[in-house]
N, C-alpha and C positions, 0 to 999 in steps of 0.2 A: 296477501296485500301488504306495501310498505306500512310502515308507522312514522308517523310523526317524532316516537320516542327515541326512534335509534337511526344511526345510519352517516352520512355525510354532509345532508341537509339539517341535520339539528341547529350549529350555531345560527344556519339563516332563520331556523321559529324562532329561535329564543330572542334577537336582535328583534325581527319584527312585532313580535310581541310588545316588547319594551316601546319603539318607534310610532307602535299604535296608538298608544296612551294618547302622543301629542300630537299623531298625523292622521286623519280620518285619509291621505291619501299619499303617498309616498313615491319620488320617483327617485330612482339609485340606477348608475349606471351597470353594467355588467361587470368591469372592475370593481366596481364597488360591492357588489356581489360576490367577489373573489375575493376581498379582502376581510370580508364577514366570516366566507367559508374557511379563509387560508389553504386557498386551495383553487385551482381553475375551474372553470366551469368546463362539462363537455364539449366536444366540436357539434354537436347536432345544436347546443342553446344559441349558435352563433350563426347557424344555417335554415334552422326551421322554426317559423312562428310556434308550430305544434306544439313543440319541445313545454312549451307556454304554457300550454291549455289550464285550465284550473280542473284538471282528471283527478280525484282525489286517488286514483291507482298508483298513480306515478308519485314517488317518492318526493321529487321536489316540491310538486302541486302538492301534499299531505304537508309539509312542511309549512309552507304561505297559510295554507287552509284553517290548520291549527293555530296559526295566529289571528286566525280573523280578519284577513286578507283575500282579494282577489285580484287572481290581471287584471287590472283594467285595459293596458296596453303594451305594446311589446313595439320597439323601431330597431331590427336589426342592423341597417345603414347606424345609426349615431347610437348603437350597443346602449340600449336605455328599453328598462320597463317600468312600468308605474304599476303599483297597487294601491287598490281600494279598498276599504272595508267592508267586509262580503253584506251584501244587503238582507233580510230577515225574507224569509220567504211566506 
């Protein structure tokens, strides 16, 4: 299973980490996502809501998750997701 610790999605924890302090909800575009990563997002983040999901298996979702984030939504048309702060279960 991915880690949060290592990989290509690290700048996105550490940034949202930080964002969380002041944003119980964040919306960034997917450039702006690119600009975090320094680096492009896959073709499937631009094609499939899935790519989204909050799966802690998937490498990006462990990334968000680790910061105490969740999708809350995804608009592929206008390349914008928002996170929320994962709720206490």
């Amino acid at each position: 299973m991915p880690t949060s610790s290592s990989g290509r999605y690290v700048p996105l924890r550490f940034y949202l980490g930080v964002q969380r302090k002041r944003h119980p909800e964040l919306a960034l575009t997917f450039r702006q996502i690119e600009d975090v990563l320094g680096d492009g997002l896959p073709r499937p983040a631009r094609k499939y809501p899935e790519w989204w999901a909050n799966d802690p298996v998937s490498e990006q979702a462990a990334a968000w998750l680790a910061a105490g984030y969740r999708v809350r939504e995804v608009t592929l048309a206008e390349e914008r997701v928002v996170f929320g702060e994962e709720s206490p279960d």
